[in-house]
N, C-alpha and C positions, 0 to 999 in steps of 0.2 A: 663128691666134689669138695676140693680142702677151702675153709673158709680163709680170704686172708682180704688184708686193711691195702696188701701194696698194690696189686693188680686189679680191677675191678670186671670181670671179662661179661659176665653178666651186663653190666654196663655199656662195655663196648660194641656186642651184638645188639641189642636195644637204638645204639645210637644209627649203626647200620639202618635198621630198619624204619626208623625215624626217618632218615635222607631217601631211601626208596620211596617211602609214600609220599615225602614233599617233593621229590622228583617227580612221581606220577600225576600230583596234584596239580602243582608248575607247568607239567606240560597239556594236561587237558585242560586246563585255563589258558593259556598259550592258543592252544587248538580252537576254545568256544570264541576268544576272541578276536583271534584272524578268519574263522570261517573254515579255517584249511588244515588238512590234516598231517599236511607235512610246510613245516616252516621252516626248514634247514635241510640240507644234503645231510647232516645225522639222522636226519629222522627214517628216511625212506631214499637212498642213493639211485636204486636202480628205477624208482618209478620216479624221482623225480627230473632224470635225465630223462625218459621219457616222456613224459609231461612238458619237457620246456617243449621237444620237440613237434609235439602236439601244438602247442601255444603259438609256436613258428607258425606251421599253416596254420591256425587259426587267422591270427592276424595279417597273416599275407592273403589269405580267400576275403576279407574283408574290403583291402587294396585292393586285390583285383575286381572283385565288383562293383566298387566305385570305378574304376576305372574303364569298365563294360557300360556303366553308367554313362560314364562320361563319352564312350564311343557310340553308345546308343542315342545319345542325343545331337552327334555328330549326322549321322547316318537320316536320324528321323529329316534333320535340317535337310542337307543336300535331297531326301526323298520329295519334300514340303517346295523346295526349290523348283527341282524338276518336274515337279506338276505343275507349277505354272508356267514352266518353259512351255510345256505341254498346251495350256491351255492358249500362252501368246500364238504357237503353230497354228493350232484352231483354229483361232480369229483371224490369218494370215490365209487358213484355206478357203473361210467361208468369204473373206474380200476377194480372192482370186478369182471364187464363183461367181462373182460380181460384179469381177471388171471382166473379164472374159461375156457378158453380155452384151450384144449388140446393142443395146441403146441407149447406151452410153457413150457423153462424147468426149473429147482429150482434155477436156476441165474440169469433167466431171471424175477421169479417173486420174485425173491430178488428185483431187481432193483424198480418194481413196489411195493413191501413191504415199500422202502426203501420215494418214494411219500406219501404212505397211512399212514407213521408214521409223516409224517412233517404237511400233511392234519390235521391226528387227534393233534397234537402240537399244531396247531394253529387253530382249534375249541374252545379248553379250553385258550388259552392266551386270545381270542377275549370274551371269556365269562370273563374273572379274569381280563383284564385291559382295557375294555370298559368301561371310566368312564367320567361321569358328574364333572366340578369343582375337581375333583382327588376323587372326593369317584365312589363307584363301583354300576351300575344297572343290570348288569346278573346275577350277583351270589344269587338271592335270598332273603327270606325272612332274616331280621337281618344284612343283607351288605350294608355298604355304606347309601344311603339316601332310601333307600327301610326298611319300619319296618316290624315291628316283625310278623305282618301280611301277608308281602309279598306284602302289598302296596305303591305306590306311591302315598301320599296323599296330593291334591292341593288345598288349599283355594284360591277358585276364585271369592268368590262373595264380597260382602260390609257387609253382618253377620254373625254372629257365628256359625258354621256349614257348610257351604254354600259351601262344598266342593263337590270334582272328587275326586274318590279314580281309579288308575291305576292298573291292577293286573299285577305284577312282580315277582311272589312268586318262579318260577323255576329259577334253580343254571343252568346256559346252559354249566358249564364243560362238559366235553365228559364222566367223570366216573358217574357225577350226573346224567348225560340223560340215560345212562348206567343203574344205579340203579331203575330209573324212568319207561323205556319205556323196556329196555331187549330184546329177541327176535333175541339177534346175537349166542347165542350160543358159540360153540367151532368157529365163526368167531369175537371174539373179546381175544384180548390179555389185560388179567387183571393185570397183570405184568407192565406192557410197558403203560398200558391206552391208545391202540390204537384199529382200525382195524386190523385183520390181514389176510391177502391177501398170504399168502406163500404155499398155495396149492389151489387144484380146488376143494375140501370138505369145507374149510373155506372159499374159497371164494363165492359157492356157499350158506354156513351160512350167508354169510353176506347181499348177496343178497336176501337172504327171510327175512333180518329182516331191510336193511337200508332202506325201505320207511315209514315203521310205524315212523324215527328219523324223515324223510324230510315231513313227513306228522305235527307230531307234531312239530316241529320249525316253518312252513309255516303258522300252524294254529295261533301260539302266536305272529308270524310277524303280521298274519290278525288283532289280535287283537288288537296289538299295531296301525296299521294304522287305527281301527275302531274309539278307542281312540283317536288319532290324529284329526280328522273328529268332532268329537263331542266337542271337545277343541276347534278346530276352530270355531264351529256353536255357541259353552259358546262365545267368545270374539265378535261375531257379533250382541248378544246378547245383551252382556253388552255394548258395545257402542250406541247399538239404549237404553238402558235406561240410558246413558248417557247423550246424546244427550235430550231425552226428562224430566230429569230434570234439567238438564243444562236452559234450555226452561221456564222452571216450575219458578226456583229462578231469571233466568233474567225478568219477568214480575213482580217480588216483589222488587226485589232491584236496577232490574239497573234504570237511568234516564232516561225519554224520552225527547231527547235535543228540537224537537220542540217546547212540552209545557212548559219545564223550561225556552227558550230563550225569550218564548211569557210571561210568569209569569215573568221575569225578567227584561223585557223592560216596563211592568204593575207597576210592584214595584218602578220602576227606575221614570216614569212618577209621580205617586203619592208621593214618598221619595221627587221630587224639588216639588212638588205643596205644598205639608205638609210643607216644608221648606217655602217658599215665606209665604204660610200662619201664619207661625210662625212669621217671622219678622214683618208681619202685626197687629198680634197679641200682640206683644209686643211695639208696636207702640202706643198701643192707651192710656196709661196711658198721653203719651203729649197730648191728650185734657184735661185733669184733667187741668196740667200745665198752657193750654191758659187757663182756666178759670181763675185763680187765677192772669194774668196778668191784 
């Protein structure tokens, strides 16, 4: 190789190799201090477009389970409601049994008339102001957050569609259930919208038809706890594919500190050797110099 003072190329490759290892070094310090193994679309294109993708469903399985959440607590409600509807029928069939006894007289099943209207009051209040966030779930299809279907409909998953539809479609007023299930005859008072218990003819009306009410209310409790049950088993769901693409994009993005700290202490040794070799490099134009002395 001719020695010469005007081109230094010695030098120039030396400097090359200088900027490689502070490149490498720049970027595993980059990498240990984001966590992540790719911090730019230069780093990794194809996996990092894959990765956002990943991140999408992540954080949309997150939504939807709060919002399974949030329809589960729906659901438990109207189930928690419905059993007390249940339990006012009860107390509605054990008075029937009661006034329907012979010995009793028309003041005494006044008194007991006088239960069986506050009962039936307060069947329809629990149906009309049993409410989610202030809108209404008894009353039916078109009320409240229940549409026009009569559903409760819950996007739970991270696409489009990926819903639970909840049926809610009966109004549980006392005149709805009334309209719906019938069967009390001359023992319901259409007037008043209650039972009416003020003889042992209507009371025993009422008794051949209050279990078809406590049959069907118990059956839409069941369905609401069946619902509830599968809502939870959605959320158990969605966390294990959370969980495992959570899994998925930390193999893509995040950094592994052992071989970044090993790549970095690599870069670091070659970055001062590249250097010393640089200065050596640029040293050697002084023999040009001694020559000419």
């Amino acid at each position: 190789m001719a020695l010469t003072a005007t081109t230094n190329s010695i030098s120039l490759q030396m400097q090359q190799n200088v900027s490689r290892s502070t490149a490498g070094v720049n970027k595993n310090t980059a990498n240990l201090s984001s966590g992540l193994a790719i911090n730019s679309a230069k780093d990794d294109p194809s996996n990092l477009q894959i990765s956002e993708r990943y991140t999408s469903q992540i954080n949309c399985l997150e939504r939807g389970n709060r919002n399974t959440d949030e329809g589960q607590a729906v659901v438990q409600l109207a189930e928690q409601s419905l059993g007390e509807g249940v339990e006012l029928l009860q107390r509605i069939r054990n008075l029937a049994i009661q006034s329907a006894n012979g010995v009793y007289s028309s003041a005494d099943r006044q008194a007991i008339q006088q239960e069986a209207m506050q009962i039936s009051a307060e069947i329809t209040r629990i149906a009309c102001k049993t409410t989610y966030g202030g809108a209404q779930i008894l009353r039916g299809a078109g009320h409240g957050i229940i549409n026009a279907e009569g559903m409760l409909s819950l996007q739970v998953g991270a696409d489009a569609f990926n819903t639970i539809d909840v049926q809610l479609d009966t109004s549980f007023c006392l005149s709805s259930l009334q309209d719906k299930i019938g069967g009390l005859g001359i023992g319901f008072d259409e007037t008043k919208q209650c039972f009416d218990l003020t003889s042992q003819s209507k009371a025993q009306a009422v008794l051949s038809g209050i279990d078809a009410y406590i049959t069907y209310v118990d059956g839409r409790r069941g369905a609401a706890g069946a619902a509830s049950n599968r809502l939870a088993s959605t959320i158990r769901n969605q966390s294990n594919i959370h969980e495992n693409d959570s899994a998925a994009r930390s193999r893509m993005r995040d950094a592994d500190f052992a071989k970044e700290t090993a790549e970095l202490a690599s870069a670091q040794i070659s970055q001062n050797v590249s250097a010393q070799m640089l200065l050596q490099a640029n040293s050697q134009p002084d023999f040009v110099l001694a020559l000419l002395r």
